[in-house]
ZAFI-188683 format. One record per residue (C-alpha): residue in three letters; x, y, z. Coordinates in steps of 0.1 Angstrom, whole numbers, plus 5000, padded with zeros to 4 digits. Example, Ala and Ser with C-alpha at 12.3 -4.5 7.8 and 13.67 -1.06 7.14 Angstrom:
BEGIN
ALA512349555078 SER513749895071 
END
This chain:
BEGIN
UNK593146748148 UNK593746988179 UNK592147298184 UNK589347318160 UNK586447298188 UNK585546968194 UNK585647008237 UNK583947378231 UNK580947218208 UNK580946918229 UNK580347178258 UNK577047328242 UNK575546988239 UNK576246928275 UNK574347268282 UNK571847188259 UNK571146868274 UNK570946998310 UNK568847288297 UNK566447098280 UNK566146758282 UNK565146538318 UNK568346388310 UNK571446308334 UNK574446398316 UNK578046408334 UNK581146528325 UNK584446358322 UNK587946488314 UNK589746148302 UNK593446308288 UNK596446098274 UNK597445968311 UNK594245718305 UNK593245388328 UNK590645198327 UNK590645188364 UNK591145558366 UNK588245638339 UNK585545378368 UNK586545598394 UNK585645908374 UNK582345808361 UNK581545678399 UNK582645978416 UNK580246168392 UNK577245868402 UNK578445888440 UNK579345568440 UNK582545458460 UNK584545208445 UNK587945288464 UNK587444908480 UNK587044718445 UNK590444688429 UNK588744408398 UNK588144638365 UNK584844338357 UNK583744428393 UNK583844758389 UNK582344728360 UNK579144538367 UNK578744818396 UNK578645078377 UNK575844918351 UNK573944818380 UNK573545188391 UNK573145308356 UNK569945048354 UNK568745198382 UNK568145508367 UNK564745588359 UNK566245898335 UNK568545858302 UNK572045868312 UNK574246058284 UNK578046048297 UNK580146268280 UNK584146178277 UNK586346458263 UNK589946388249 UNK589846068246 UNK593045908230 UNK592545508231 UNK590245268231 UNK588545108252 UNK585344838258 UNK582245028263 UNK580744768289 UNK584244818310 UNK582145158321 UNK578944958322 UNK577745168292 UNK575844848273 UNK573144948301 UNK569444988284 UNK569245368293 UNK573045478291 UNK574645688254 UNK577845778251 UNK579446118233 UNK583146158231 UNK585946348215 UNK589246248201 UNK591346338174 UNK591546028166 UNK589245888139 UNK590745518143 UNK589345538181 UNK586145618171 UNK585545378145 UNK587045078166 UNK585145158195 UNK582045178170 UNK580945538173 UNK579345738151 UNK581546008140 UNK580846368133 UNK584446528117 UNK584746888124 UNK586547098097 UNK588447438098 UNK586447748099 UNK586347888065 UNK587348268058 UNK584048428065 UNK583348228096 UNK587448268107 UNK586648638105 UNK583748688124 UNK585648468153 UNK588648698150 UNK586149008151 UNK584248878184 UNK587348758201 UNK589049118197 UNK585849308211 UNK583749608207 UNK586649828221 UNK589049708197 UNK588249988164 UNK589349858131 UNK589850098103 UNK590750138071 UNK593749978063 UNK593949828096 UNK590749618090 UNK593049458058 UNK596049378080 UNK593649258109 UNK592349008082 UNK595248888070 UNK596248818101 UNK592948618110 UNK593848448079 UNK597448338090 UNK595748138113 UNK594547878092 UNK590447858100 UNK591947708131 UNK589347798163 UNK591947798191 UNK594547958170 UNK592348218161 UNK591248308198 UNK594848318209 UNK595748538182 UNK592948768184 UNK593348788221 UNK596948888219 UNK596149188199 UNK592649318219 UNK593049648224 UNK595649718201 UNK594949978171 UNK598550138162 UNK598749988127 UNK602149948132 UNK601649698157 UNK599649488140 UNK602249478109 UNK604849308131 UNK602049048144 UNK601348988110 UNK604948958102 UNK605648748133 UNK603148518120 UNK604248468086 UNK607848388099 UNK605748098123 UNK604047928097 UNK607147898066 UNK607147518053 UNK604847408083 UNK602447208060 UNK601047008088 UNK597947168108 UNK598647078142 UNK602647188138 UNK601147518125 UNK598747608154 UNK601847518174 UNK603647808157 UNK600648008165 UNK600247998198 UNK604248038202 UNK603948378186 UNK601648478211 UNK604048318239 UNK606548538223 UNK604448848230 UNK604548808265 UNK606948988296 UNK609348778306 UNK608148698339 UNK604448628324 UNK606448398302 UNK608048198331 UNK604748238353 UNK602948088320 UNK605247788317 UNK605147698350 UNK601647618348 UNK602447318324 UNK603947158354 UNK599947068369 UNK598346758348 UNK597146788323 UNK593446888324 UNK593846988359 UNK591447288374 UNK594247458387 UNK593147638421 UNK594647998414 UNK596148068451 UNK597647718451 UNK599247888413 UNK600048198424 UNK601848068459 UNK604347848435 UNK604848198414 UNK606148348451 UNK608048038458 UNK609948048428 UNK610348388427 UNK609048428388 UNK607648798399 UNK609049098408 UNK609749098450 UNK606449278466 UNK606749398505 UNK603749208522 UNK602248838508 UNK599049038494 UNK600549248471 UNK602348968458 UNK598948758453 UNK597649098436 UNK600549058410 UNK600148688404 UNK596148758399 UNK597049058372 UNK599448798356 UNK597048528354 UNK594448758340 UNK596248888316 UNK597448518307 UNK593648478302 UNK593048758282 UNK595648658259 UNK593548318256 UNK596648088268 UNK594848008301 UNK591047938305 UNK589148088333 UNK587147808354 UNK586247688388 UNK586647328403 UNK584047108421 UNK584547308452 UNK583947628439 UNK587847738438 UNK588748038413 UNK590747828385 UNK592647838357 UNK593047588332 UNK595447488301 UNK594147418266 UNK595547028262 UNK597047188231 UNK598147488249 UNK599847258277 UNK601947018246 UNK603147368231 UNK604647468267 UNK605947108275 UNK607747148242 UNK609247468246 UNK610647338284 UNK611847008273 UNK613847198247 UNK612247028215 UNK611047408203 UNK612847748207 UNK610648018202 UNK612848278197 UNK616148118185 UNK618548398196 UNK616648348233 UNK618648138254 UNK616548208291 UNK613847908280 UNK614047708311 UNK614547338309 UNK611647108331 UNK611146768336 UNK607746708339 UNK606046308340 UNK602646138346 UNK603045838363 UNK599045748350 UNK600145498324 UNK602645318337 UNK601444958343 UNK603844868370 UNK603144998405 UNK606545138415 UNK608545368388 UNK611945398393 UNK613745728385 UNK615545768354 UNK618945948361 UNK619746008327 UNK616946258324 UNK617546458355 UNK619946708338 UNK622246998346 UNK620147268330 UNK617147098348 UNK614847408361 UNK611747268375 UNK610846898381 UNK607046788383 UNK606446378390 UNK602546348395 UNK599846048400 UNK596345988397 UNK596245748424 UNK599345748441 UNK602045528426 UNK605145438437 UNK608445578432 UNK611745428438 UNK614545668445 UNK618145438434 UNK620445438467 UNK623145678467 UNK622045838435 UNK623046228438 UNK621146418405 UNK623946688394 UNK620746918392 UNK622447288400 UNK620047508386 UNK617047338402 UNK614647598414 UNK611647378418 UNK610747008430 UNK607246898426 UNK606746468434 UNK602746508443 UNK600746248451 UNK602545928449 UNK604345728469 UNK607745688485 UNK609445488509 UNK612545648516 UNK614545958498 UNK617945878501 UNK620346148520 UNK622446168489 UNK619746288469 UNK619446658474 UNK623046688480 UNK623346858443 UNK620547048444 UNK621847368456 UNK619747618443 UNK616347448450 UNK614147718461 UNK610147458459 UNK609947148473 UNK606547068473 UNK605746678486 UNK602546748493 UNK600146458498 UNK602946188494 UNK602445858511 UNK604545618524 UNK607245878539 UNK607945868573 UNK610946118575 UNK612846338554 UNK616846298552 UNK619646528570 UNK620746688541 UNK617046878539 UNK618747118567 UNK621347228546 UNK618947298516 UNK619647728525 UNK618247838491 UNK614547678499 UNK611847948503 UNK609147678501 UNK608947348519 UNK605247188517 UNK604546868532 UNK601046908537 UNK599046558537 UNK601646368541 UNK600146118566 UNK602845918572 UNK605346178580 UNK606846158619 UNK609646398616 UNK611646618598 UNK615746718602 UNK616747078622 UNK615747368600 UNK617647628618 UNK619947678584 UNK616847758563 UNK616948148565 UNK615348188534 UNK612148018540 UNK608848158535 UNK606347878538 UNK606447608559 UNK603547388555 UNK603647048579 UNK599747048579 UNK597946718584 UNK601146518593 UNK601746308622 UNK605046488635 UNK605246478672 UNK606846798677 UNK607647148664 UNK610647108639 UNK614447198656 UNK616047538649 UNK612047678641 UNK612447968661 UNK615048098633 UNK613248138607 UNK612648498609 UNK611448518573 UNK608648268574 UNK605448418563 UNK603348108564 UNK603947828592 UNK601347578589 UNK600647328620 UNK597047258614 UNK595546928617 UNK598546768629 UNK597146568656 UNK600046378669 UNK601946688680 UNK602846688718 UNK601446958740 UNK603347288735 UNK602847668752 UNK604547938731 UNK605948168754 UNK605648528750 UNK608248718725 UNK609048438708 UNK607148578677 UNK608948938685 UNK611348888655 UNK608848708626 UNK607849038610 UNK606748908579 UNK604848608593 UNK601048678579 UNK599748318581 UNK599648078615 UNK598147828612 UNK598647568644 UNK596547278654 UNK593047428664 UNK592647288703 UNK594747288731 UNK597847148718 UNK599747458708 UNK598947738731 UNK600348078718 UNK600848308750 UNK601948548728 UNK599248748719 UNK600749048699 UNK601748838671 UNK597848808661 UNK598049228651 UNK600149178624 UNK598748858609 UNK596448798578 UNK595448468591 UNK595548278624 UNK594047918636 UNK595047818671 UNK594747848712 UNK595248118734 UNK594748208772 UNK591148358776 UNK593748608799 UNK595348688765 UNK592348738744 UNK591549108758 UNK594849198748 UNK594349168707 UNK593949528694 UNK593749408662 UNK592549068646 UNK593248928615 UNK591848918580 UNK590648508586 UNK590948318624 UNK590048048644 UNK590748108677 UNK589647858707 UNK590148048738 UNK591247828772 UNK593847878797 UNK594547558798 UNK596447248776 UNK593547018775 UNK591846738754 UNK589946808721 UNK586246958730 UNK582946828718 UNK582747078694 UNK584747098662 UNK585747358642 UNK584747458607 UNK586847388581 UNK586647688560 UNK589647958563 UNK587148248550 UNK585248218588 UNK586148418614 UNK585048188646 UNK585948228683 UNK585647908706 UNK585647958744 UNK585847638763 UNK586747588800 UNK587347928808 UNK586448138839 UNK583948468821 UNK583748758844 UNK581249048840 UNK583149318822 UNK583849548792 UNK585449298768 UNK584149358728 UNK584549048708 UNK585449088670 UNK582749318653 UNK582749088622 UNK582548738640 UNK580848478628 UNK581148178645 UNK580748198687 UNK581047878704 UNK581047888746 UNK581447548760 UNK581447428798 UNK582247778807 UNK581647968841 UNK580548308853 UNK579648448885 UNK577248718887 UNK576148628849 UNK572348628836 UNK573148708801 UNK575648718772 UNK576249068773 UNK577149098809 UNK580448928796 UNK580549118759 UNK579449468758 UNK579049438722 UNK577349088719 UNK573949228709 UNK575449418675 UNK577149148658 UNK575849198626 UNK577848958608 UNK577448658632 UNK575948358616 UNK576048078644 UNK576148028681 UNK576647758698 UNK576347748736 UNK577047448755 UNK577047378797 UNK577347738805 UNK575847728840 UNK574048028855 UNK572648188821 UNK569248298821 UNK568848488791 UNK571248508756 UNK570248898751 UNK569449208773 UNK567349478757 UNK568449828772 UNK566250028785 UNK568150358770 UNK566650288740 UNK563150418735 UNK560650158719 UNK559950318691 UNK564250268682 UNK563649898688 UNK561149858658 UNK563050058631 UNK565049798609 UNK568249978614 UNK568649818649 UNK567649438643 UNK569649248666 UNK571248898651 UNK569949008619 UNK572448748604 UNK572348448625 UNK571848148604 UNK572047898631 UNK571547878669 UNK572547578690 UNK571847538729 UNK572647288749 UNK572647188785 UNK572047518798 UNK570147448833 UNK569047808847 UNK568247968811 UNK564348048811 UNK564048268780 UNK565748458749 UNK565548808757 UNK565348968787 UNK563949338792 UNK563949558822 UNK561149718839 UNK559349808810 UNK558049628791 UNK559649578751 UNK558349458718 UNK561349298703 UNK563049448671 UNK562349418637 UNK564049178619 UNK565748998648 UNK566248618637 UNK565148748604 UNK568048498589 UNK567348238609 UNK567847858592 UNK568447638622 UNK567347588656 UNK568247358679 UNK567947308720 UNK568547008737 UNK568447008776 UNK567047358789 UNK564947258817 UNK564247608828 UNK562747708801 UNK559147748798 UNK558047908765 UNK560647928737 UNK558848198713 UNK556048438712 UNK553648398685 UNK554448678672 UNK558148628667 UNK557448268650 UNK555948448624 UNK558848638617 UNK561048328615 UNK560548318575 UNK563248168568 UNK563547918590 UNK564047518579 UNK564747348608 UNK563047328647 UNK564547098669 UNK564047098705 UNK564746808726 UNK564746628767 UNK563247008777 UNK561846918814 UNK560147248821 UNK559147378786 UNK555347428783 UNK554947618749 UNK556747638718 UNK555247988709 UNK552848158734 UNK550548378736 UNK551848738739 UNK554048968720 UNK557449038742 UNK560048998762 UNK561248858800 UNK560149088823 UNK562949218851 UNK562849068888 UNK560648768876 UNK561448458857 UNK561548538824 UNK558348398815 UNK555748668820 UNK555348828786 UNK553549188776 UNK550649168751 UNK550049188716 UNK547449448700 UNK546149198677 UNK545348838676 UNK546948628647 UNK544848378631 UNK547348168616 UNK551748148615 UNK553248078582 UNK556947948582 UNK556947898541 UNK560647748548 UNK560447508575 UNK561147158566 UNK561546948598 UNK560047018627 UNK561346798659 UNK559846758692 UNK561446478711 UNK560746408752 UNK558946638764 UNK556846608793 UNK555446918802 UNK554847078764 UNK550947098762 UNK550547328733 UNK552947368702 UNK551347678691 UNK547647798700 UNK547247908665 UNK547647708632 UNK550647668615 UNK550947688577 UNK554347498567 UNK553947428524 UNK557647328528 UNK557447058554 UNK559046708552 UNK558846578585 UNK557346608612 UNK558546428651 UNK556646468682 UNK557446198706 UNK556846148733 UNK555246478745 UNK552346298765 UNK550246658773 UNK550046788735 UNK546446728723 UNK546646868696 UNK549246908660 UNK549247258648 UNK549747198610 UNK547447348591 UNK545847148562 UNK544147278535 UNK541247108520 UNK540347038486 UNK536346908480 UNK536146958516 UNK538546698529 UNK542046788544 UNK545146738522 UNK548446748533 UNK551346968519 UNK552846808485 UNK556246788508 UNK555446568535 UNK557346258538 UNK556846108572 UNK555346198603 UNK556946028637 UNK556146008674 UNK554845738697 UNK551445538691 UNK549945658718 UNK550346018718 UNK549445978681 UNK546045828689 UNK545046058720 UNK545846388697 UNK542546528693 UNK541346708656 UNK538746938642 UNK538046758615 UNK538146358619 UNK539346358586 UNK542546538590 UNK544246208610 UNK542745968581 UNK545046218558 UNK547946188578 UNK548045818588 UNK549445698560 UNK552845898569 UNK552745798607 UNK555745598615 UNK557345508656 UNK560745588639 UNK563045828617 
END
């Protein structure tokens, strides 16, 4: 039976077990569009086990027992929804330390696959009522006669669990008794000479449908159109919502996404969506499998709702999971002229075969999902009749390498999304398409912009990222001068597409792509999200590579010519990266960005062959001293990652004038990572005294240093003006000991010149490895080990120790003992 809480008690054992048992216990959605071959890959992903290369189910098989026996813990996989059998060692499951729990509504499946079966009933009319009662909510007061009708309503619903929550969420918040007589008598219509339980919870959750706004209703059923048990990313929802204009028209994108999120909450509210998040982390909704067959069967026309209704649109919408052939050809005799929406979707990309010629008299087709699978060619003829098409969305389809002519004459589309489509070389002129909104090409291989792209005026998303084969293109100025509801451009991040148009960036939400380091100055205001790399020339991918997420906000400079000036950079940056840049007249950041030292938000810097820099900050000598210690000026206070690299004249951090400066409170305070490779001006890198504030640091790696002497001197300062950076002022007090409680791997790789790592001890609880190699002048290792019945013991965490035998025999020790401790985690190599 459906909806009586089998997945929701399933659930709590799964917490249960996590909670309170050493147990490993995954997770597995398995659905009506079952495979064997689909189920593997599920219960490998969840191992991290690749089996994308092994196409035999036995091989598969015998590779996933063979990492379930090596499993020191009980393995207890859970497998929800299941529909048919299947042999438990096809999963590797007869493995010594492997049980299985599953749910089905099927008791034939559990007793030929040999399970143990636990039946759950219907709640009974005291337990009904205290679900209905906690469902509704504190705010919901029940009085009175009320309380009767509220209870017979509960009752209507049949001890059912899902049709109780659905109910009982439609009418939270309601207390006009009136109200609650038509649900009741709404309810009672539903359920007449339905004697079966699953047909009546049906009924049930259309009365709720009923209850809705009409465009909740068609935002609602267009959700059925995902697969089923799908985590359904709520942006990715809300965008097909604008697409298909299901919402009222809003002025800008955002307020639009602000109505699709109110609509989707209320939907979850109302208990016909589930609030959840994917793997990723992604806001997500999800359908009730129950939930989902009620709204399939009100779109394919086998249930009317509301008989006098006649605006239930008609979809199509077909797994391709179970088919056992690898190509599917399209049947025309279900592409009808009331069609509304059309969703084609595959678990592992399988073919479809599109008859020559064939021309579906589709009309009133709005929306065209064929995700995920695979097509050779789509016939000219085929959109010919598909004049009102608004969504076509052949996102991650393989096998395509072009789309036909009559795509450019499609003038109703608002939506064309071709995003992973990694065969895809070219599409037709899309001058015609006035109406678009979104054009995603992202991660395709077309070689160059699409014809006629410079007409469409109304695009508020054009997406060019990650398209790698694109030719080398400059944007010329004003050509954006007429896009005033473009919010989102996204291009390919380096060099290929340079955008010399630089006022288009102060009416976008979102931008990824290249402009002229002459142009950057220009932008009076950025966007919401951007990626900018900043060179004033077309040139090859850099070194470095971008982050992936669209929530940074990063800046990449890279060949470009920095001058001494007043430019500010983006006060809520976080990502700098300078590469093989220039600047005459340049000791530090700051002479370039007058603002560099207050970027509170930055989290990582890169810098990479910048020649001339001598220092990253200046400390002004405007500000008195005792400013500099109080925490509301802490320099970098968010920095999470620092990364330098070949920079040949830079001999310190900071740099302070003619006084001499204790450096701020709570500078580097964030600080995860560090990392310098090839400074071989530098001398010291740290004073003692700012190690000690590194607390949260996990990672020290500095590498092929010529010059460097110390990792943390003695002293408590700064670079003092007109010298080189290396004389330091002095602390009041001696510290007897540094404790980084964080720091995990500490690297110290060729050397020559680096004599002491720190003069004082360092405690490190946290530490997992530990590399000093070849660094022939250090003497001496600056862990601290505590001792236990006198002899040293190293920290619980330690896994290896690494440098070259001979610098590990000359290091001299305290205690003789300390090296015995150690040895046994010496090794020449990671």
């Amino acid at each position: 039976m459906g909806g009586v809480g089998k997945t929701t008690l399933a659930e709590h054992i799964h917490n249960h077990l996590l909670e309170n048992t050493p147990f490993k216990v995954y997770w597995i959605s398995v659905s009506q569009d079952f495979s064997i071959k689909r189920l593997q890959g599920d219960v490998a992903k969840r191992l991290g086990l690749d089996l994308s290369n092994v196409d035999d189910e036995k091989v598969r098989a015998r590779r996933l027992r063979d990492a379930f026996e090596k499993m020191e813990e009980m393995l207890v996989l859970m497998l929800d929804d299941v529909w048919e059998e299947f042999r438990l060692n096809s999963l590797g499951i007869d493995a010594r330390n492997c049980r299985l729990i599953l749910t089905t509504r099927s008791l034939e499946v559990c007793n030929r696959m040999q399970c143990h079966p636990f039946e759950l009933k219907t709640l009974d009319t005291e337990e009904a009522w205290g679900l209905f009662e906690r469902t509704l909510g504190s705010e919901t007061v029940l009085d009175g006669d009320l309380k009767d009708i509220a209870k017979s309503v509960a009752e209507r619903c049949g001890g059912l669990p899902l049709g109780i929550i659905v109910v009982a969420g439609s009418m939270r918040g309601k207390t006009d008794i009136h109200e609650w007589r038509h649900a009741l008598a709404g309810l009672k219509a539903c359920s007449v000479g339905n004697n079966e339980m699953e047909e009546k919870v049906f009924r049930i959750l259309e009365w709720s449908f009923n209850r809705l706004k009409e465009h909740e209703r068609n935002c609602f059923l267009y959700c059925c159109l995902y697969p089923e048990d799908s985590d359904i990313k709520r942006e990715e929802l809300i965008d097909l919502f604008i697409w298909a204009e299901l919402m009222s028209k809003r002025g800008t994108r955002s307020k639009a996404f602000d109505e699709g999120q109110t609509i989707l909450n209320k939907l979850i509210r109302v208990c016909l969506l589930e609030e959840t998040k994917n793997f990723g982390g992604d806001d997500c909704v999800k359908m009730h499998d129950l939930v989902r067959d009620m709204a399939i069967r009100i779109t394919h026309g086998n249930s009317k709702p509301e008989s006098s209704r006649d605006d239930v649109p008609r979809f199509l919408v077909k797994s391709l999971g179970q088919e056992d052939s690898i190509v599917t050809t399209l049947e025309q005799e279900e592409w009808t002229e009331d069609l509304r929406a059309v969703s084609f979707y595959s678990q592992n990309s399988k073919g479809i075969e599109i008859p020559p010629a064939w021309s579906p008299n589709c009309p009133k087709l709005s929306t065209l999902l064929l995700s995920d699978v695979s097509i050779e060619e789509i016939p000219d003829s085929f959109f010919r009749h598909m004049c009102g098409l608004k969504v076509l969305n052949l996102s991650s389809c393989k096998g395509i390498t072009e789309l036909p002519n009559s795509v450019s004459d499609m003038v109703n589309l608002t939506a064309l999304i071709l995003r992973y489509c990694t065969d895809l070389q070219s599409v037709p002129p899309l001058g015609k398409l006035k109406q678009l909104r979104d054009l995603d090409l992202s991660s395709t291989k077309i070689k160059d912009l699409p014809q006629g792209w410079e007409s469409l005026v109304n695009l508020e998303m054009l997406n060019l990222d990650e398209c790698g084969a694109l030719r080398q293109k400059i944007i010329p100025k004003g050509t954006f001068s007429q896009f005033h509801r473009l919010q989102w451009l996204l291009l390919p991040c380096y060099g290929r597409v340079q955008v010399n148009d630089p006022e288009v960036l102060n009416q976008l939400e979102s931008f990824i792509g290249c402009l002229p380091f002459t142009d950057f100055y220009k932008i009076t205001r950025w966007p919401k999200y951007y990626h900018v790399y900043v060179n004033d020339i077309l040139t090859e991918d850099p070194s470095y590579d971008f982050d992936d997420y669209l929530d940074q906000k990063q800046l990449h400079f890279h060949q470009c010519e920095l001058g001494r000036g007043s430019n500010n950079l983006p006060d809520d940056m976080k990502i700098l990266m300078i590469e093989d840049c220039e600047g005459m007249g340049i000791r530090c950041l700051s002479d370039v960005f007058k603002n560099f030292i207050n970027l509170s938000h930055l989290s990582r810097l890169d810098i990479k062959d910048l020649v001339g820099i001598e220092f990253l900050w200046q400390l002004s000598s405007a500000s008195p001293r005792d400013q500099l210690e109080v925490s509301s000026f802490s320099p970098l206070c968010g920095l999470d990652w620092l990364r330098l690299h070949r920079l040949p004249n830079l001999v310190g951090l900071f740099y302070g004038e003619s006084e001499p400066y204790l450096i701020p409170a709570g500078t580097f305070s964030s600080l995860r990572r560090l990392h310098i490779y090839e400074c071989h001006s530098m001398k010291q890198l740290f004073t003692v005294r700012l190690l000690q504030s590194l607390q949260n640091l996990e990672t020290l790696t500095v590498r092929d240093c010529e010059g460097l002497e110390e990792i943390a001197a003695d002293g408590n300062g700064v670079g003092q003006g007109g010298g080189e950076g290396s004389q330091l002022t002095s602390s009041e007090g001696a510290t007897a000991t540094v404790t980084l409680p964080k720091l995990r791997t500490l690297n110290l790789t060729r050397l020559p010149q680096l004599k002491n790592v720190c003069k004082v001890a360092m405690i490190c609880d946290s530490i997992e490895e530990i590399a000093i190699d070849h660094c022939p002048k250090v003497k001496r290792l600056p862990l601290f080990l505590p001792t236990i019945n006198g002899q040293p013991c190293p920290p619980s965490t330690l896994r290896k120790v690494v440098g070259d035998k001979k610098g590990w025999e000359s290091l001299e020790w305290d205690n003789p003992s300390a090296k015995n401790a150690l040895d046994p985690f010496f090794a020449t190599q990671w």
